[in-house]
N, CA, C and O of each residue as an XYZ file, in Angstrom:
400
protein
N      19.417     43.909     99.464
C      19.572     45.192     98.807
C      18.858     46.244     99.658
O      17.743     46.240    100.180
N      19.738     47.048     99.639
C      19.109     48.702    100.968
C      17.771     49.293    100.059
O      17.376     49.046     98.919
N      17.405     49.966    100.868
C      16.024     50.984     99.890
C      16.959     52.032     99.104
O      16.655     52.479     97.998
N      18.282     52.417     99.894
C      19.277     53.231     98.962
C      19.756     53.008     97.829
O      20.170     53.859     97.042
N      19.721     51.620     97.651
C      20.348     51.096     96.599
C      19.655     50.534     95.472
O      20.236     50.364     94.400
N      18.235     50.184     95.682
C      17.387     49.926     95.009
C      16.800     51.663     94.033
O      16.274     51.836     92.933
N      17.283     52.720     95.244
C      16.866     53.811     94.834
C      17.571     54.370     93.366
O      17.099     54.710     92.280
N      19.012     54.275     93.955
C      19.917     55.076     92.958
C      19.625     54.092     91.758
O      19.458     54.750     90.731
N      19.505     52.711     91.542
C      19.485     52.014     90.334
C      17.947     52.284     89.654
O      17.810     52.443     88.441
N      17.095     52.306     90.374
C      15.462     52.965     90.108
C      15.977     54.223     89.365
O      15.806     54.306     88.149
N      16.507     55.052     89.951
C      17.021     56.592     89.186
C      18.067     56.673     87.831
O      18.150     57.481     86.906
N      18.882     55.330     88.208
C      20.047     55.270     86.633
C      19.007     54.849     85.521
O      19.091     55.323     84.388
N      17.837     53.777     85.941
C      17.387     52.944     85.213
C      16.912     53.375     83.403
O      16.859     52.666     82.398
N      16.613     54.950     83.645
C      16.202     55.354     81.982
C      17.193     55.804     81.529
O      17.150     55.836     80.299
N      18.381     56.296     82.091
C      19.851     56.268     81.339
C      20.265     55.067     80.528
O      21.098     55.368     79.673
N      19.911     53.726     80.546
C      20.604     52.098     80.852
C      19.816     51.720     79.041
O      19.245     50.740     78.564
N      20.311     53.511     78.347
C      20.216     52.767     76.946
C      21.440     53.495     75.853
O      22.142     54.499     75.971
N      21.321     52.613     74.929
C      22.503     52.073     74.285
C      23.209     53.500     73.260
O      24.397     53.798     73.134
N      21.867     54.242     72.582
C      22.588     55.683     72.410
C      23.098     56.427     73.523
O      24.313     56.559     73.373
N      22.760     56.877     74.396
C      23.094     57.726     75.655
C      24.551     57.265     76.130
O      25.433     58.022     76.533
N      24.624     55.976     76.013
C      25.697     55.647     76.381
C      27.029     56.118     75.235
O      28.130     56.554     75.572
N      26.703     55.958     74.299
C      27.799     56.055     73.427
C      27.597     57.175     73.124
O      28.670     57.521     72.632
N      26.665     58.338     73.064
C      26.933     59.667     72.794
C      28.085     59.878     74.081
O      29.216     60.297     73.839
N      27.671     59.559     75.347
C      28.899     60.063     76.603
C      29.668     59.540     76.043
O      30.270     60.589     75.816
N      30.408     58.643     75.448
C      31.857     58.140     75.505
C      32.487     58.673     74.006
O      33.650     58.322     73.806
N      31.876     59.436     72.999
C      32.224     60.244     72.336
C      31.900     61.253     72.606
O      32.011     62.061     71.684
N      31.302     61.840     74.021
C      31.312     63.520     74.250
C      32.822     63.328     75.205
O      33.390     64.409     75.358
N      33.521     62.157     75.840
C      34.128     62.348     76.408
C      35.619     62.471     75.624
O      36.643     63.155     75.643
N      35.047     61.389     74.963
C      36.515     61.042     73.583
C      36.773     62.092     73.093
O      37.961     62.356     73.277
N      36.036     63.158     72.323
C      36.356     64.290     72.061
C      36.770     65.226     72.719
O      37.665     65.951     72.284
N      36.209     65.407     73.902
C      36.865     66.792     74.426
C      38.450     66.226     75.349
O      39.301     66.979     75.823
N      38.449     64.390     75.386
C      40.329     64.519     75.688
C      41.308     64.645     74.292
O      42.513     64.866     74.413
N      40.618     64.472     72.863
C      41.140     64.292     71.903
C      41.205     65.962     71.951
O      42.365     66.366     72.043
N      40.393     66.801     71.915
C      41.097     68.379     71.663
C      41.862     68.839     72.910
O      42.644     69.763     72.688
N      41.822     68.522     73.815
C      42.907     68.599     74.972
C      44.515     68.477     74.544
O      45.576     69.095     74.451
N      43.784     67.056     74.338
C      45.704     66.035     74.056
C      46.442     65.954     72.751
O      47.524     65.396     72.569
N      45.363     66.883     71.457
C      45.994     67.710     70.641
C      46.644     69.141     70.786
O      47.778     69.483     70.451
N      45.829     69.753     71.260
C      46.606     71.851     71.819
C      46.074     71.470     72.995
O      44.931     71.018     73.058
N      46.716     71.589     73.857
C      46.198     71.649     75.257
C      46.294     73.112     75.397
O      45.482     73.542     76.216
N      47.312     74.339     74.646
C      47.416     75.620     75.093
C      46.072     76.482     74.313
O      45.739     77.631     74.601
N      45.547     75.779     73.473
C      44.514     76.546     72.583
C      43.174     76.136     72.892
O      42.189     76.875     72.894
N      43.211     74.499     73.239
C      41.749     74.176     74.067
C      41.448     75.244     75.286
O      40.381     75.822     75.492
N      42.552     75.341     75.966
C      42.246     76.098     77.446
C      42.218     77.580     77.016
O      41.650     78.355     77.786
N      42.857     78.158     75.676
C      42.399     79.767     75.343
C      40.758     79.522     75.222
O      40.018     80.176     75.957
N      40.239     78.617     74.330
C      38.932     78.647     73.843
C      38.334     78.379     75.240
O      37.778     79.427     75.568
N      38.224     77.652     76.007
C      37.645     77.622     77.133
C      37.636     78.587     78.254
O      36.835     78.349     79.158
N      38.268     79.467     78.338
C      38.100     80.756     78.813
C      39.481     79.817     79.877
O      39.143     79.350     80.965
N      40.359     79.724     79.579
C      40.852     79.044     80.950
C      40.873     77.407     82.034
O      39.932     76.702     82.399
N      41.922     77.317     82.206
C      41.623     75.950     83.140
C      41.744     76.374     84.328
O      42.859     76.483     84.839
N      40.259     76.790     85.182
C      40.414     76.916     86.553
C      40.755     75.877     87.509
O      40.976     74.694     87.254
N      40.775     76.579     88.881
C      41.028     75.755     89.668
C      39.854     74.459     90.242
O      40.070     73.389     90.811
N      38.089     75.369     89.628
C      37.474     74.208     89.555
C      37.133     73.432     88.379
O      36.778     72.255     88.437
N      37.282     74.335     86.943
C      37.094     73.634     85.684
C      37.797     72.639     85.705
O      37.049     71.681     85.903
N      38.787     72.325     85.616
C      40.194     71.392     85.621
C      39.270     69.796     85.991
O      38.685     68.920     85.354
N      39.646     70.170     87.620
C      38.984     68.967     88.150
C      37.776     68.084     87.807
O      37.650     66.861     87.872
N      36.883     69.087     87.405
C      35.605     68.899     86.975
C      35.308     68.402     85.485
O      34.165     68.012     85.250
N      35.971     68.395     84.775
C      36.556     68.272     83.431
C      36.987     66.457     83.955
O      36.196     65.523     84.085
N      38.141     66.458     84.113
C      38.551     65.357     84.547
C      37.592     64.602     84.852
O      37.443     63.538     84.251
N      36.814     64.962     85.764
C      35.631     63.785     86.854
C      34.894     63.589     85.756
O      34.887     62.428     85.347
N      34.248     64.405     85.131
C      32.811     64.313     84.319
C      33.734     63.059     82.928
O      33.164     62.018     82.601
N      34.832     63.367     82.447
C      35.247     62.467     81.817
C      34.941     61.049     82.147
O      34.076     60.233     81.829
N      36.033     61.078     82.941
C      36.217     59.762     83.770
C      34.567     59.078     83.878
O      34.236     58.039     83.307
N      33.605     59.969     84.791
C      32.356     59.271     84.944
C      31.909     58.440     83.624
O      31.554     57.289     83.371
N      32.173     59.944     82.753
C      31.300     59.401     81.196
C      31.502     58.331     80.540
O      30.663     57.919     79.739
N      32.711     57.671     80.784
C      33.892     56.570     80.605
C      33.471     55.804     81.096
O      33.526     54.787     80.404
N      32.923     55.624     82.194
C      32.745     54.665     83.243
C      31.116     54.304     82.792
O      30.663     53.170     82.640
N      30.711     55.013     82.700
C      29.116     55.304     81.964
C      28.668     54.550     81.111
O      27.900     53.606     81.292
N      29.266     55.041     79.824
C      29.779     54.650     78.487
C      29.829     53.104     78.192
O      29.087     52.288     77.646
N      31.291     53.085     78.929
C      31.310     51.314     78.954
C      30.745     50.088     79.306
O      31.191     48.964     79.073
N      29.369     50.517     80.090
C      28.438     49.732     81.045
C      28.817     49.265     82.327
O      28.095     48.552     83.024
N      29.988     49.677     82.652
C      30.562     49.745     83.687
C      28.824     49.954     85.031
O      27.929     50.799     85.028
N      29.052     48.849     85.871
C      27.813     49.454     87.094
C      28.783     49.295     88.437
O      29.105     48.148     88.749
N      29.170     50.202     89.091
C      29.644     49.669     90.642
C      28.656     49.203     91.615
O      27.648     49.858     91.881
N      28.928     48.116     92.130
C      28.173     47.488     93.233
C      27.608     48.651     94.285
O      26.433     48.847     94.595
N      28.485     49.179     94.622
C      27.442     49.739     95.688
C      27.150     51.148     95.348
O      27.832     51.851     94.601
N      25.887     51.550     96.073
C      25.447     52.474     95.694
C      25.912     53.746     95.503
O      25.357     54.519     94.722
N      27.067     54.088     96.268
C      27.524     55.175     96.481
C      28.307     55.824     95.244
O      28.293     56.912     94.670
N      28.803     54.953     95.154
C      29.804     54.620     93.307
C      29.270     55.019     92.369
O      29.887     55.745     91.589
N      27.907     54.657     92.141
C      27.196     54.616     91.183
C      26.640     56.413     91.500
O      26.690     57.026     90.434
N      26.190     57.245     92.588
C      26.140     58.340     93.232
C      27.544     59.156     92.414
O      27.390     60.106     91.647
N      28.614     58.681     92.696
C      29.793     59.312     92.058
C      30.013     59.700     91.108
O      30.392     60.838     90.830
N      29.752     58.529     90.200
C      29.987     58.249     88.783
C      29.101     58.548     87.646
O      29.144     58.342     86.433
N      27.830     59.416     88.924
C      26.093     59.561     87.815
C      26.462     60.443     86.775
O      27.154     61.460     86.804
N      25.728     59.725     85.620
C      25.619     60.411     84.263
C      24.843     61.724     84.438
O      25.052     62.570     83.569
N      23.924     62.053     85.484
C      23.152     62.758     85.280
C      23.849     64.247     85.727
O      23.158     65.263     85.793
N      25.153     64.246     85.996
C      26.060     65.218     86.656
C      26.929     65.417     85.208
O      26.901     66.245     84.296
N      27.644     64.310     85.479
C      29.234     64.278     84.379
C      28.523     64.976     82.834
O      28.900     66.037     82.335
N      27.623     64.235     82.374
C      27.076     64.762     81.153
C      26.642     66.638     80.680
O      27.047     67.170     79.647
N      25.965     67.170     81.489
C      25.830     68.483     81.409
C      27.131     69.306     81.423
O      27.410     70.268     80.709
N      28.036     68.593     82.605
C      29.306     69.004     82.723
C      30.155     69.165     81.014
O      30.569     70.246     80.594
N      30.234     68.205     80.453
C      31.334     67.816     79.268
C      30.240     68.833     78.183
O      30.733     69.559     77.320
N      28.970     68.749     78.368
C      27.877     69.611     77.608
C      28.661     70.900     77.561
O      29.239     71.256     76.535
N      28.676     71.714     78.871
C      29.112     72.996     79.147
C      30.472     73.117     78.703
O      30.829     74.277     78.499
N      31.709     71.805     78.410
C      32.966     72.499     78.338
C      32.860     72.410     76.801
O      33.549     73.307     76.316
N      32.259     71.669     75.858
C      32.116     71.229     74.778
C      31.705     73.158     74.016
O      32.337     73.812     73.187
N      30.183     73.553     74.924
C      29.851     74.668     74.505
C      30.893     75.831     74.379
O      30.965     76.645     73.459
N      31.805     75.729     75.663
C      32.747     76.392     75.554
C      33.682     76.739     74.490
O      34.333     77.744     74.207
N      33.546     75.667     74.034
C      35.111     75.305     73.154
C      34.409     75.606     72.028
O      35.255     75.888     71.179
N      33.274     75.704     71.543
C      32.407     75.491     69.678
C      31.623     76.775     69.945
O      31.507     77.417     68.901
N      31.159     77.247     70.789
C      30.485     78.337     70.734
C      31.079     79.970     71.002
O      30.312     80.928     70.915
């Protein structure tokens, strides 16, 4: 095991509990469930689907999913990709969007 890799799992390691996890996979569940109900009224309330919201939306899902499920990728980089500590604030901010 690299010092890189020992690193990033040292850094997931206080995420690696059992609420956190399932709040992401119902912050994610929800915001594709108001999507894939009005997709034309989610994106009024959200000020828009930009050209970087969009993507970013998508990723932070996907991560939270990946998160969520206990999903760990072997190598470090994956796990770099897929960090909760990104995707989460992300789905935070589109969530605020949409309720506030």
């Amino acid at each position: 095991m690299s010092k890189i890799d020992r690193a990033v799992k040292l850094l997931h390691a206080p995420l690696n509990v059992l609420p956190l996890k399932l709040l992401a996979v119902v912050i994610a569940l929800t915001i594709t469930g108001l999507l894939m109900w009005e997709p034309q009224q989610f994106a009024k309330d959200i000020g828009g689907f930009s050209v970087g919201l969009a993507p970013l939306m998508i990723w932070a899902t996907c991560s939270a999913i990946v998160f969520g499920m206990g999903f760990v990728p072997h190598r470090w980089y994956f796990q770099v990709l897929f960090t909760p500590y990104i995707a989460l604030p992300i789905l935070l901010y589109i969530l605020g969007l949409r309720f506030l």
